[in-house]
C-alpha positions, 0 to 999 in steps of 0.5 A: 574854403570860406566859412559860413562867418565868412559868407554871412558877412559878406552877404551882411556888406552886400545887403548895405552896400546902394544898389543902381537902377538904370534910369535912361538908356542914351544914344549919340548921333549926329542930330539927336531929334531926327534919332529920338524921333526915328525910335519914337515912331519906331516904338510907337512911342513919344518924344516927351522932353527935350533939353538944351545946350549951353547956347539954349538949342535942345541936344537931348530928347527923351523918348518914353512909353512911361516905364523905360527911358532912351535919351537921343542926344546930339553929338557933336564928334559923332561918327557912325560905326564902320559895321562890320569890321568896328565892333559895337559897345551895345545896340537894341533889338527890336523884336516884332510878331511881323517881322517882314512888316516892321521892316518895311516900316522901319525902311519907310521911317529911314533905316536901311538895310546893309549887305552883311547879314549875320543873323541868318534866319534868326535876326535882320540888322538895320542901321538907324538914320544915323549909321548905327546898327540895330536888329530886329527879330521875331518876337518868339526869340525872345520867349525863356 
């Protein structure tokens, strides 16, 4: 059992020790500006930055509602998950009040809808204009 010393000290190294904060969320795809627009439009936000290659072509966008940054990036060896059967690192959820109507509009920005539906009631999943699964669910989900 560690003694108060033991935690304090340890709380001490803890309290010193630089603590990270995320700075941007970054996405791979195939074309990267066709990603970061997609989620701008998605998100109702914008695409406020772009950035070059070696070669001067802009590779990674920066979508921004001025307190949280995804960066969309273009990657060359980039190939879409086989979803469902290859298991995904991370992906977003997207949460609205109307679910069935930011479907439609992610629809009609370019996601499409597969047949394998897990979620049942509680989340829809749609595949961005890359290939890669997103879901969306209803905004009360997400009430703690």
């Amino acid at each position: 059992m560690a003694s108060t010393t033991d935690r304090t000290d340890t709380q001490a190294v803890s309290a010193k020790a630089p603590v990270a904060r995320v700075a941007s969320y970054a996405f791979g795809g195939h074309d990267g500006r066709a990603l970061a627009e997609f989620y701008a439009a998605a998100l109702g936000w914008e695409v406020t930055q772009e950035f070059p290659d070696e070669n001067g072509v802009p590779v990674a966008f920066i979508v921004t509602d001025g307190t949280t940054i995804y960066t969309f990036y273009t990657a060359r060896d980039f190939r879409a998950p086989n979803w469902p059967e290859d298991e995904l690192p991370f992906h977003l959820d997207l949460m609205f009040d109307d679910v069935a109507a930011g479907e439609k509009r992610l629809l009609d920005l370019g996601a499409t809808r597969p047949d394998h539906q897990p979620g049942g009631e509680h989340w829809t999943v749609l595949l961005d204009p890359s290939g890669q699964p997103f879901c969306i669910s209803p905004a009360t989900n997400w009430q703690w």
